[in-house]
Backbone and ligand atoms as CSV (ligand in chain L), in Angstrom:
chain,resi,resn,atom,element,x,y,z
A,1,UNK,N,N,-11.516,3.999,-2.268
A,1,UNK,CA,C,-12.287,2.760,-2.116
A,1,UNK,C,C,-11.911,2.102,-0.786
A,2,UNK,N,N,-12.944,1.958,-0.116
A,2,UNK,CA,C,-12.638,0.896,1.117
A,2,UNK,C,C,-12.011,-0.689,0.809
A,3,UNK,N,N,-11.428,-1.042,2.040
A,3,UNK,CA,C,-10.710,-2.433,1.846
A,3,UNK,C,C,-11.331,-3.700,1.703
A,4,UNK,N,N,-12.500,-3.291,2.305
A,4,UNK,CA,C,-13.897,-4.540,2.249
A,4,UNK,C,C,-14.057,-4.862,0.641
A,5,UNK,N,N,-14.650,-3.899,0.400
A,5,UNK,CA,C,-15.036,-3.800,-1.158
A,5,UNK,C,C,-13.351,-4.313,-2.244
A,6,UNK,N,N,-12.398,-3.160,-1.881
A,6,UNK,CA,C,-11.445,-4.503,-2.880
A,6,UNK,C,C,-11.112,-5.594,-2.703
A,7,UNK,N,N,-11.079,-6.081,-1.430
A,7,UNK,CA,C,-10.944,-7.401,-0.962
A,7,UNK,C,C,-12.289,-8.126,-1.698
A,8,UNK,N,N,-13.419,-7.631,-1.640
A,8,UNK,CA,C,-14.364,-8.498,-2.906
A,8,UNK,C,C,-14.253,-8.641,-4.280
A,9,UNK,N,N,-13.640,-7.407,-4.103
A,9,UNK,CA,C,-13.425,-7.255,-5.977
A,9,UNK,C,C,-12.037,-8.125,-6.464
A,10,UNK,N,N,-11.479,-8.250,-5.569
A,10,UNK,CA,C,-9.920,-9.336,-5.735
A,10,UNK,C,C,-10.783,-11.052,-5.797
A,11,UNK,N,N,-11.557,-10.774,-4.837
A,11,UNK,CA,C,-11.978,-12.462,-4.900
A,11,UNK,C,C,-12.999,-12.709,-6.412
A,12,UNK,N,N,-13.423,-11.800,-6.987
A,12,UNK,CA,C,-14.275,-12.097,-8.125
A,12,UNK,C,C,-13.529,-12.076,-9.009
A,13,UNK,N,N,-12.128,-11.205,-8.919
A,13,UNK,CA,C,-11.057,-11.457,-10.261
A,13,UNK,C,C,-10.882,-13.003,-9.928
A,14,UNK,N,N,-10.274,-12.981,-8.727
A,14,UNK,CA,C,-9.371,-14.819,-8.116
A,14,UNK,C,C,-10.278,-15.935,-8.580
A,15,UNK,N,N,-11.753,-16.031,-8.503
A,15,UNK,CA,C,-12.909,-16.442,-9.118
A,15,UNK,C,C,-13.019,-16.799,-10.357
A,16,UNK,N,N,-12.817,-15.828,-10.893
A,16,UNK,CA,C,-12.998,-15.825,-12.560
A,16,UNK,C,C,-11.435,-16.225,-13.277
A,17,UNK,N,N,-10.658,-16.000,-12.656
A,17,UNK,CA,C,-9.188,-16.774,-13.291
A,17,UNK,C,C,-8.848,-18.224,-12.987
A,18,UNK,N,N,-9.632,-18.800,-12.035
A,18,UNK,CA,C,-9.281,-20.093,-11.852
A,18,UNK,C,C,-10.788,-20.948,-12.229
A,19,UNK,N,N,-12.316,-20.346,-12.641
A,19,UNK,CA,C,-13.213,-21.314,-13.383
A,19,UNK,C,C,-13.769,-20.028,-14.458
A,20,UNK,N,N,-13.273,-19.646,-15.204
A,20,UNK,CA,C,-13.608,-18.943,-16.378
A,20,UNK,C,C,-14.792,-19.329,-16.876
A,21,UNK,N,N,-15.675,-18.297,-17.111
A,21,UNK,CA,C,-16.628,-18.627,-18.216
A,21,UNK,C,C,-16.481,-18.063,-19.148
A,22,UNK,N,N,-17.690,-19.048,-19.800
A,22,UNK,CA,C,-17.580,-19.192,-21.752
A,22,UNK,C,C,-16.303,-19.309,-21.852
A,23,UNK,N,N,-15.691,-20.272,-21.466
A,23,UNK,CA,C,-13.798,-20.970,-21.935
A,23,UNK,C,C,-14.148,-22.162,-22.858
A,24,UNK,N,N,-13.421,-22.207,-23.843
A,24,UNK,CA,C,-13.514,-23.567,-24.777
A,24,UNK,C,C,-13.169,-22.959,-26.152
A,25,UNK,N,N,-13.319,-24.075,-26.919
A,25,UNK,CA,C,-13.934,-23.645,-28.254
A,25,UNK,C,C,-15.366,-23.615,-28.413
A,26,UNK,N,N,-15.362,-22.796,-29.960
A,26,UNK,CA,C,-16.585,-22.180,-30.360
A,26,UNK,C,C,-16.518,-22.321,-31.934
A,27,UNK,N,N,-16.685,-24.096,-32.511
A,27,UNK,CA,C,-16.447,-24.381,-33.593
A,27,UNK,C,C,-16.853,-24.062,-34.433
A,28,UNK,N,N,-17.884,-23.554,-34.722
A,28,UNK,CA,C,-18.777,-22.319,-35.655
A,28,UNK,C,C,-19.041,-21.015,-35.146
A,29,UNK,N,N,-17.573,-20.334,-35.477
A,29,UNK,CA,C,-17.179,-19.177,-34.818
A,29,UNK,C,C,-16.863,-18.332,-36.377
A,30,UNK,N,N,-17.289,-17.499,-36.791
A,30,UNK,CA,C,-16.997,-16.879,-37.750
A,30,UNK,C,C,-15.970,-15.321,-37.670
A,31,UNK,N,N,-15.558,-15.366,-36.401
A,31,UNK,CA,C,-14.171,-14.562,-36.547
A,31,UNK,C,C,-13.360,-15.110,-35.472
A,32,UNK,N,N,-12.221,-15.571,-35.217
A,32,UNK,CA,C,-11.204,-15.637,-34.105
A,32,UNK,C,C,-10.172,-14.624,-34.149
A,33,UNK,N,N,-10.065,-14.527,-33.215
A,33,UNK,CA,C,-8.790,-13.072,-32.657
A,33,UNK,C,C,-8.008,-13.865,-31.699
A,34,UNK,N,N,-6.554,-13.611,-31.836
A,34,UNK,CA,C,-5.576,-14.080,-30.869
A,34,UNK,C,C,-5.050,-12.806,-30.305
A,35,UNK,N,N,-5.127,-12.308,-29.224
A,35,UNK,CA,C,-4.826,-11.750,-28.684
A,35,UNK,C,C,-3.347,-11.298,-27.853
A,36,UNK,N,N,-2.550,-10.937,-27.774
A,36,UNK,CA,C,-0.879,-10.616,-27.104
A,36,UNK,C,C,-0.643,-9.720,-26.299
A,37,UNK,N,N,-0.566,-10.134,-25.217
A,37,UNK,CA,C,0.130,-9.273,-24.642
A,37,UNK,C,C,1.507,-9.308,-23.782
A,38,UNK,N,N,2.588,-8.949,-24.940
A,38,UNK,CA,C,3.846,-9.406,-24.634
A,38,UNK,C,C,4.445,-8.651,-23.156
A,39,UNK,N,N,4.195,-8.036,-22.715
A,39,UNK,CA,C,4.334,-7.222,-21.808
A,39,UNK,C,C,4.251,-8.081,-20.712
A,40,UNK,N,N,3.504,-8.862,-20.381
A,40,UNK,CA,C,2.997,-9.652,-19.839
A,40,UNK,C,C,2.613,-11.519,-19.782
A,41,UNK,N,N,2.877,-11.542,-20.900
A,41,UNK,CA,C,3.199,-12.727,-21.022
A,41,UNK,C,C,1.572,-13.735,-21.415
A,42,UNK,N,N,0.244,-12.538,-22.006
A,42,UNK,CA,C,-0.388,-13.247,-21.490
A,42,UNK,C,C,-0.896,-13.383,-22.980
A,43,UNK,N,N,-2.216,-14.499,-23.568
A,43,UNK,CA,C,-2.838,-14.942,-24.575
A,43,UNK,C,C,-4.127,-14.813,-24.470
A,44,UNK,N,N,-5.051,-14.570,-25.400
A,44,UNK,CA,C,-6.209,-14.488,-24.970
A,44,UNK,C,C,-6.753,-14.646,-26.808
A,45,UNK,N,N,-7.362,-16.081,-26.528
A,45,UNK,CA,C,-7.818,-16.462,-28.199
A,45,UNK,C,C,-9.702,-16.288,-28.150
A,46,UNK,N,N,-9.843,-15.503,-28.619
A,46,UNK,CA,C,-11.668,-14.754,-28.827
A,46,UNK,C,C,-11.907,-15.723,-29.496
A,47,UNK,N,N,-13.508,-16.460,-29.816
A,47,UNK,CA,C,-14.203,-16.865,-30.856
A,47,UNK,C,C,-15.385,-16.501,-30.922
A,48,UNK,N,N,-16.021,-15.547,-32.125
A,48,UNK,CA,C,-17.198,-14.485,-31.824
A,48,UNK,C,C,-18.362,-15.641,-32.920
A,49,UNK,N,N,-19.905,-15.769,-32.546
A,49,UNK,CA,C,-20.350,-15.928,-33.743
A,49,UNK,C,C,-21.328,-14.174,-33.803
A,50,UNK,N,N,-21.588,-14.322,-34.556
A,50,UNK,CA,C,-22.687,-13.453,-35.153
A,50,UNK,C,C,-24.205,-13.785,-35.020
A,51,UNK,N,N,-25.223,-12.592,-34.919
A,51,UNK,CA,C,-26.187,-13.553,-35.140
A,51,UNK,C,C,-26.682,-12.364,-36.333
A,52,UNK,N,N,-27.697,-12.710,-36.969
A,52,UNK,CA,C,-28.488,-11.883,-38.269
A,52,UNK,C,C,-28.156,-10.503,-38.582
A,53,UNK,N,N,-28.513,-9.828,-36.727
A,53,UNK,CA,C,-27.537,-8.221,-36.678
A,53,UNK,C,C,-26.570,-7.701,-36.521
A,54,UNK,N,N,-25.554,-8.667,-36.672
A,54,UNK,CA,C,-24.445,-8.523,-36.175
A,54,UNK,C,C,-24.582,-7.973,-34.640
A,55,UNK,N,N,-25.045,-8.508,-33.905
A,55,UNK,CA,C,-24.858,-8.638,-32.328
A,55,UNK,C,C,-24.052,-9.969,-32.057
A,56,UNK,N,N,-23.529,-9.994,-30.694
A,56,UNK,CA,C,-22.716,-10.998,-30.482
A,56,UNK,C,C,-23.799,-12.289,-30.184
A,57,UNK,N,N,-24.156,-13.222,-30.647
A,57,UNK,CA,C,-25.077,-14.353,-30.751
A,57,UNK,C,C,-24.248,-15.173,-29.538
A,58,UNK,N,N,-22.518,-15.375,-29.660
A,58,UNK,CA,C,-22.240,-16.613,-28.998
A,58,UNK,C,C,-20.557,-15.898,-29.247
A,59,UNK,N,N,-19.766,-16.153,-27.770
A,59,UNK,CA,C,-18.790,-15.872,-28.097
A,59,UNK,C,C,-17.783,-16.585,-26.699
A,60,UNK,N,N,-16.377,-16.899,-27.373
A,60,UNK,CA,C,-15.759,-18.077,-26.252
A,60,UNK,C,C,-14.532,-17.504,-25.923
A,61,UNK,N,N,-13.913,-18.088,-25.312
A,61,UNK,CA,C,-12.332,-17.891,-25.583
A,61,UNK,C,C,-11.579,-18.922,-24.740
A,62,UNK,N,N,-10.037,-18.758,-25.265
A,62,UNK,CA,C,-9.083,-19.736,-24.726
A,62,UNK,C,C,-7.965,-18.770,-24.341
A,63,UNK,N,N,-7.171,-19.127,-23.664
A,63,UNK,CA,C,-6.111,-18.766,-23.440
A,63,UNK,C,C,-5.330,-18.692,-22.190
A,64,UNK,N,N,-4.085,-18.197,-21.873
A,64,UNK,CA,C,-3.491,-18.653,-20.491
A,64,UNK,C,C,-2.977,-17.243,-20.489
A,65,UNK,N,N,-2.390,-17.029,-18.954
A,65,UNK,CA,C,-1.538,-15.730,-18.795
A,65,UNK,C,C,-1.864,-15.272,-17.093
A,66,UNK,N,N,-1.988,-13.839,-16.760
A,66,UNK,CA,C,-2.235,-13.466,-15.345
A,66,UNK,C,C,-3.228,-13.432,-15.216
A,67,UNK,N,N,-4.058,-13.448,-13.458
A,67,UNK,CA,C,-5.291,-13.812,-13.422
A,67,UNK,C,C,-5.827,-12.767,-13.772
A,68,UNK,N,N,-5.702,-11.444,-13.807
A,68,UNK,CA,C,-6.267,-10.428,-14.106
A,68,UNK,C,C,-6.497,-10.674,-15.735
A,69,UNK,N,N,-5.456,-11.179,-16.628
A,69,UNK,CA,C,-6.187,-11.021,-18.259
A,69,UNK,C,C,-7.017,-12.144,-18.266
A,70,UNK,N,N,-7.281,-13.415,-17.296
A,70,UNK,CA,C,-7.840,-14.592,-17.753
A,70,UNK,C,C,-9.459,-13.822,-17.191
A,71,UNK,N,N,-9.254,-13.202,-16.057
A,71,UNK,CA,C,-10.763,-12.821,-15.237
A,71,UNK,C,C,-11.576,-11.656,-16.297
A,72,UNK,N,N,-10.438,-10.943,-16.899
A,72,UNK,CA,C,-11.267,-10.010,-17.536
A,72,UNK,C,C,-11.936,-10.536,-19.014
A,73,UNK,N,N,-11.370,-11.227,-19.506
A,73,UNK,CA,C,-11.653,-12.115,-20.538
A,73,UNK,C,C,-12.982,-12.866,-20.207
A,74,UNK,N,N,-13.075,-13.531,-19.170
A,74,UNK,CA,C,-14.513,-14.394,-18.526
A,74,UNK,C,C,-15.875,-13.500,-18.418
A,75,UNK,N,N,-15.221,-12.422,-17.139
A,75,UNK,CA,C,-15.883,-11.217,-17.058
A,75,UNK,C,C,-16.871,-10.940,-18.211
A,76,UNK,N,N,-15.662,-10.180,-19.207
A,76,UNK,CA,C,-16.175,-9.827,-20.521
A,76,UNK,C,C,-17.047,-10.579,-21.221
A,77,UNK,N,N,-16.836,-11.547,-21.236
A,77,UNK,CA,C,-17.597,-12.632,-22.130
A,77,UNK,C,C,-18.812,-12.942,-21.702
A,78,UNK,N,N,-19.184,-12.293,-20.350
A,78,UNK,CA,C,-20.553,-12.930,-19.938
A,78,UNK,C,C,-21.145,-11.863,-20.017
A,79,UNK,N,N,-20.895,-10.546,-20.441
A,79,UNK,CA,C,-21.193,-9.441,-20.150
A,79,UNK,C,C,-21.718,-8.991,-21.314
A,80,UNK,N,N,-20.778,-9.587,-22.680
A,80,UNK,CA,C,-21.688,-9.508,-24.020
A,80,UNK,C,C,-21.787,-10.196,-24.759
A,81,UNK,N,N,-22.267,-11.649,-24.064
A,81,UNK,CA,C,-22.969,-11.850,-24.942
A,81,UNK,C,C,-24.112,-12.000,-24.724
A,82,UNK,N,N,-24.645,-11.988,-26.284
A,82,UNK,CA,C,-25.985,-11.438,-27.023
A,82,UNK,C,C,-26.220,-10.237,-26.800
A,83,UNK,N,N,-25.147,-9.679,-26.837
A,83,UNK,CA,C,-25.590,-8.015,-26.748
A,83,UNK,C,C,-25.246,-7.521,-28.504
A,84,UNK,N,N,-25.745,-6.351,-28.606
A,84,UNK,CA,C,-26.121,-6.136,-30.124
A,84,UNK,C,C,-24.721,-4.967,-30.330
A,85,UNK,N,N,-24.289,-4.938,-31.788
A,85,UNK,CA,C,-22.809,-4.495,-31.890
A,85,UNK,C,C,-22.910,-2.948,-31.106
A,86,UNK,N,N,-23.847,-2.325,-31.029
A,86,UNK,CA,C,-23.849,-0.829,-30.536
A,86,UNK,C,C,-23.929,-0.989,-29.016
A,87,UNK,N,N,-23.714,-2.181,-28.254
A,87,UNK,CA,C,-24.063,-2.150,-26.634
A,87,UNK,C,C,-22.825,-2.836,-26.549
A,88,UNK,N,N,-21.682,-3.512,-27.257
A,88,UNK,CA,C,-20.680,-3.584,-27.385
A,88,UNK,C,C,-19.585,-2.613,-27.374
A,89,UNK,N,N,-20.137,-1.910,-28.712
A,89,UNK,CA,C,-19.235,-0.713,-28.229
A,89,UNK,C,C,-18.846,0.354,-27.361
A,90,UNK,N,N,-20.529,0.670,-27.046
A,90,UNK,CA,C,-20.387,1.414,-25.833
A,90,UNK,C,C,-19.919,1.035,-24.204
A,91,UNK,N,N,-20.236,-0.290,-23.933
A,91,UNK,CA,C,-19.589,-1.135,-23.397
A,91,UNK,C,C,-17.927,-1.001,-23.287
A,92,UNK,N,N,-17.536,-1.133,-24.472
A,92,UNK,CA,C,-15.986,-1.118,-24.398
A,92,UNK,C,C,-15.208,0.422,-24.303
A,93,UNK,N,N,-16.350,1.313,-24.431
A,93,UNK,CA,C,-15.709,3.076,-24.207
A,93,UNK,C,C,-15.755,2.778,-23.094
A,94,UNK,N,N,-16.553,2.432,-22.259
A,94,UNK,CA,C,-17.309,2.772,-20.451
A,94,UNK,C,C,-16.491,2.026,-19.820
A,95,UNK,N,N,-15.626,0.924,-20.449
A,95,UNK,CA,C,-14.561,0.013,-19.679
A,95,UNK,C,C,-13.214,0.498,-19.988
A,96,UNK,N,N,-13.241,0.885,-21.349
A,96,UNK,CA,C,-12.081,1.279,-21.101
A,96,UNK,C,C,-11.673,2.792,-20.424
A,97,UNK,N,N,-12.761,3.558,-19.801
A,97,UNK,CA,C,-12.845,4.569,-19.056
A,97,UNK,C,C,-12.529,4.175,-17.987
A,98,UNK,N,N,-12.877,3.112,-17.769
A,98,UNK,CA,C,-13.007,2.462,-16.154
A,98,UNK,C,C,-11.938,2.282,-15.638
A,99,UNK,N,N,-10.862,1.942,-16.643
A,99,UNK,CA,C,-9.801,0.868,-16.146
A,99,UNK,C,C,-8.566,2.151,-16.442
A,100,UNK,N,N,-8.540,3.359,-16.949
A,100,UNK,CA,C,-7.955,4.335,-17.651
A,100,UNK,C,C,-8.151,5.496,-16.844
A,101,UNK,N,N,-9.511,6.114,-17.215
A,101,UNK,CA,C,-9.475,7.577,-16.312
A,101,UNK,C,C,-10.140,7.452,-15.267
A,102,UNK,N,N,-9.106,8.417,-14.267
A,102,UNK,CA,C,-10.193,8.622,-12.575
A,102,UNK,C,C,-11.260,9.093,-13.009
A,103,UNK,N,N,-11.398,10.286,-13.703
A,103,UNK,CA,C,-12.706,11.273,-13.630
A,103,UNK,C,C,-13.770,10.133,-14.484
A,104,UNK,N,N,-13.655,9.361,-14.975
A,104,UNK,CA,C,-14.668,8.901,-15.818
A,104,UNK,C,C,-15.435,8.127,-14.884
A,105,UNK,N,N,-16.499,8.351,-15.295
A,105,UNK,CA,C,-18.053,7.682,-14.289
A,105,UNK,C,C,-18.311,6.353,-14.608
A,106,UNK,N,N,-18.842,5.883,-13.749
A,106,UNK,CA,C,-18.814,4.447,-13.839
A,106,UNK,C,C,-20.484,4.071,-14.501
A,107,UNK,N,N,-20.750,3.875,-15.536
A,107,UNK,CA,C,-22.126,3.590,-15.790
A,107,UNK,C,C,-22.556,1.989,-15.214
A,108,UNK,N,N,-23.516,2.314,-14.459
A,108,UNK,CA,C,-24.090,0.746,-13.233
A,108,UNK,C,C,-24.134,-0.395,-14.416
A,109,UNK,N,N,-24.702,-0.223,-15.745
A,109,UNK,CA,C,-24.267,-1.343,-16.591
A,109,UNK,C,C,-23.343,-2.094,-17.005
A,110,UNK,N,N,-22.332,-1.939,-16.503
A,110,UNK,CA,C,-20.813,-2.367,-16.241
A,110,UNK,C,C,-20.860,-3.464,-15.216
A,111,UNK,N,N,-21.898,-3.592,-14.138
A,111,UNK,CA,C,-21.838,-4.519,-13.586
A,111,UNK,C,C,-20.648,-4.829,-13.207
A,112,UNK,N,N,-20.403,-6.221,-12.996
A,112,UNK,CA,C,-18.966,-7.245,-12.244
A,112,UNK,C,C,-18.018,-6.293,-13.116
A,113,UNK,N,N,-17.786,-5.878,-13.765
A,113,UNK,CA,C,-16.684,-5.322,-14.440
A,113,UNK,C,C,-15.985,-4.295,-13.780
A,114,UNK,N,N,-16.464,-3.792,-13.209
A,114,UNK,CA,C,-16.389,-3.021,-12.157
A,114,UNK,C,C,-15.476,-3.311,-11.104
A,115,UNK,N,N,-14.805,-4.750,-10.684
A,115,UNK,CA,C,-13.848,-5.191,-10.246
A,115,UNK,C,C,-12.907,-4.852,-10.456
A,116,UNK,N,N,-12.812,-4.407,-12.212
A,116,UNK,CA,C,-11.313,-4.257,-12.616
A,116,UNK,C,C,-10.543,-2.783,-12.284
A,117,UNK,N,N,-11.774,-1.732,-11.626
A,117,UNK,CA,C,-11.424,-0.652,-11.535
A,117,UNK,C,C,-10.340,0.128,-10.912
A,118,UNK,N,N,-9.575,-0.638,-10.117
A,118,UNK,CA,C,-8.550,-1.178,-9.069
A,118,UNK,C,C,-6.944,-0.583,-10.124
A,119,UNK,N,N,-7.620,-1.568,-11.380
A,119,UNK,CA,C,-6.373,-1.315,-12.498
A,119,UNK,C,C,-5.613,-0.186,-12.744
A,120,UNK,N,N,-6.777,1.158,-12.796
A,120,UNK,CA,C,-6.073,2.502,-13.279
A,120,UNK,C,C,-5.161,2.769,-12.485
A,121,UNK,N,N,-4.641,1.984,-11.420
A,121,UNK,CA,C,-3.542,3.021,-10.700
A,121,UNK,C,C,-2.187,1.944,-10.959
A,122,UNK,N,N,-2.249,1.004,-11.946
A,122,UNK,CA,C,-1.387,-0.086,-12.919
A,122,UNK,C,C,-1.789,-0.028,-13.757
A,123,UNK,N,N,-0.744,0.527,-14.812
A,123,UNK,CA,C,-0.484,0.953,-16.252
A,123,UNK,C,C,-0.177,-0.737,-16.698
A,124,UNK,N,N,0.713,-0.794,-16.540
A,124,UNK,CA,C,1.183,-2.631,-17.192
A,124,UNK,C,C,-0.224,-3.279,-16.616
A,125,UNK,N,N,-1.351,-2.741,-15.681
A,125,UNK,CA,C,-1.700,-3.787,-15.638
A,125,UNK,C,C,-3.034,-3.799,-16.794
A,126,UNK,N,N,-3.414,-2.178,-16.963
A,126,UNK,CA,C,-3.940,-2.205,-17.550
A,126,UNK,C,C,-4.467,-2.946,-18.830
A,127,UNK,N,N,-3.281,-3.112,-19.758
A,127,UNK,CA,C,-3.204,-3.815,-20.977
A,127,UNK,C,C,-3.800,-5.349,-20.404
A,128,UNK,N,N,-3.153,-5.453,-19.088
A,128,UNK,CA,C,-3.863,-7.104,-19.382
A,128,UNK,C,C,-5.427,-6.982,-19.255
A,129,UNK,N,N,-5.964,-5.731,-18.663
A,129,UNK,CA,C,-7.301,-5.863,-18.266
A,129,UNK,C,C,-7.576,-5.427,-19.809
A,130,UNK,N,N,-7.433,-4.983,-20.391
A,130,UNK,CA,C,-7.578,-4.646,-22.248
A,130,UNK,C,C,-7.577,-5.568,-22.804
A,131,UNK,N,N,-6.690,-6.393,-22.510
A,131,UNK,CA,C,-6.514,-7.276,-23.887
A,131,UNK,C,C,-7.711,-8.398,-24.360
A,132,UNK,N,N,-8.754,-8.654,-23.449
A,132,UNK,CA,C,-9.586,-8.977,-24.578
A,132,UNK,C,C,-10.756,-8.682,-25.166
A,133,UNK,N,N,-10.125,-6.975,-24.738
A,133,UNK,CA,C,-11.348,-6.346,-25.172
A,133,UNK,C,C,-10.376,-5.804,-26.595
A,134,UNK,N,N,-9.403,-5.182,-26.592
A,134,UNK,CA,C,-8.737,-5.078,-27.772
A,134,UNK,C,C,-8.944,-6.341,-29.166
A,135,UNK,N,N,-9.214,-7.247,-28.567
A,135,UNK,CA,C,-9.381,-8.534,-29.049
A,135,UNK,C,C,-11.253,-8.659,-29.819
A,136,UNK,N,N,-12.118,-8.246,-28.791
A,136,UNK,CA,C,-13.432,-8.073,-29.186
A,136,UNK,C,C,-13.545,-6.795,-30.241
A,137,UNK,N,N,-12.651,-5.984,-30.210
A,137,UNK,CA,C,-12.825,-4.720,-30.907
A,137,UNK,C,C,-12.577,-4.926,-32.032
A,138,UNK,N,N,-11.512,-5.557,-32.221
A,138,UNK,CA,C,-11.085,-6.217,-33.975
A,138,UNK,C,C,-11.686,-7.241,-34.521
A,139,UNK,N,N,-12.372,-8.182,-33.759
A,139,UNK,CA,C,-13.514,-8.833,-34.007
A,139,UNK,C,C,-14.581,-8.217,-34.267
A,140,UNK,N,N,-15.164,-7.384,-34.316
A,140,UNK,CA,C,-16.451,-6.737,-34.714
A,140,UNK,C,C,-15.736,-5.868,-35.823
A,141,UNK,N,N,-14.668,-5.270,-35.623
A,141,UNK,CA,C,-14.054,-4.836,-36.959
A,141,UNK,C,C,-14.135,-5.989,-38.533
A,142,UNK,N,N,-13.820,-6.659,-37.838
A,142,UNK,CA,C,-12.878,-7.893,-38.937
A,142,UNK,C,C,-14.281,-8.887,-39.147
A,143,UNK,N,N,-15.020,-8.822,-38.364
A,143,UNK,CA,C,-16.845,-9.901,-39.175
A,143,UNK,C,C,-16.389,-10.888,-39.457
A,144,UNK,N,N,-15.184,-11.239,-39.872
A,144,UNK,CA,C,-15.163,-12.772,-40.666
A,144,UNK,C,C,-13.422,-12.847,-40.930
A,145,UNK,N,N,-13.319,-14.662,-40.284
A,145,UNK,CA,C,-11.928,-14.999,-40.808
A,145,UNK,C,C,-11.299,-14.501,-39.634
A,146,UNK,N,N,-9.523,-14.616,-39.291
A,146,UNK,CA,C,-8.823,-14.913,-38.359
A,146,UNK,C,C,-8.039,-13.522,-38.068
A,147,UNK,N,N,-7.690,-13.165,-36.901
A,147,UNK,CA,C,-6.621,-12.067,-37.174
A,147,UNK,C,C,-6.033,-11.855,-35.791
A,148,UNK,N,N,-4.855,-11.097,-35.734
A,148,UNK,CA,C,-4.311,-11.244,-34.389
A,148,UNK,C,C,-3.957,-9.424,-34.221
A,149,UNK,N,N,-4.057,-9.479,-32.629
A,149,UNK,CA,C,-4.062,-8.261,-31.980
A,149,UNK,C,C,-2.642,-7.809,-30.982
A,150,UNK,N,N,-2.218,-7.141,-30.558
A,150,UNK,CA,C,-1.331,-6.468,-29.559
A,150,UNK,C,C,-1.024,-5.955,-29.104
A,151,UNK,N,N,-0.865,-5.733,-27.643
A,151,UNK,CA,C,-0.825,-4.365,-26.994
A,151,UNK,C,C,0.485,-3.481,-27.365
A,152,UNK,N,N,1.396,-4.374,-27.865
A,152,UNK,CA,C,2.389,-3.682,-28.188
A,152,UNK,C,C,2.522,-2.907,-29.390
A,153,UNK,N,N,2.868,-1.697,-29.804
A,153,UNK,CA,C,2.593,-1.537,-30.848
A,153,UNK,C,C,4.332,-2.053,-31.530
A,154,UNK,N,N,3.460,-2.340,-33.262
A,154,UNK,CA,C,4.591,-2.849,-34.131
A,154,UNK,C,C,4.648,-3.838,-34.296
L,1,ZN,ZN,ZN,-1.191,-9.938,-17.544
């Protein structure tokens, strides 16, 4: 990758960690996920609603930590919502390809996410770029009620 291009892709992480979107609460949220990543020090609290198809209707989050878990968290969040649970998931294979294997292709629907691609050559950093997608994953698992996630295992 040329230096132009990560030097953009650093300013859209730097961007998104210091005015986050969809940050707040999401008081009629029918699953929350707290997210950990002790490794790192960082938090990342999901609030998903649902809508009829179980697609993501509306979804928020809170939390503090490095700019990389706060940007990917924002990132993420603008990326699905109202997307329907099967453009979610595939979504979260194609990212977590992204951020994991060289050989894996970048599908153009990934959009801004695509910033984070930088990650695969940082293992620790990875998890922070995971963690709130680890977080969205147990949320569509879990449909309803509270539960907490971690990169660590145990
Ligand atoms: Zn971190």
């Amino acid at each position: 990758m040329n230096s132009e291009i990560e030097e953009l892709y650093q300013e859209v992480i730097l961007d998104h960690s210091r005015r986050p979107r969809n940050f707040g609460e999401l008081p009629d949220a029918a699953v929350r996920v707290h997210g950990d990543n002790p490794a790192c020090g960082d938090e990342i609290h999901l609030a998903v609603r649902f809508d009829g198809d179980g697609g993501l209707e509306d979804i928020k989050f809170t939390g503090r930590g490095c700019a990389i878990s706060q940007a990917s968290a924002s990132l993420m969040t603008m990326k699905l919502k109202g997307k329907s649970r099967t453009e979610v998931t595939e979504m979260l294979r194609a990212f977590h390809g992204l951020v994991t294997d060289e050989t894996s292709e970048t599908p153009g629907t990934l959009g801004d996410l695509r910033v984070m691609r930088g990650m695969r050559k940082f293992p620790q950093r990875v998890k922070c770029a995971m963690l709130p997608w680890r977080a969205v994953e147990q949320a569509l698992e879990q449909g309803a009620g509270e539960a907490t996630v971690s990169t660590e295992p145990g």
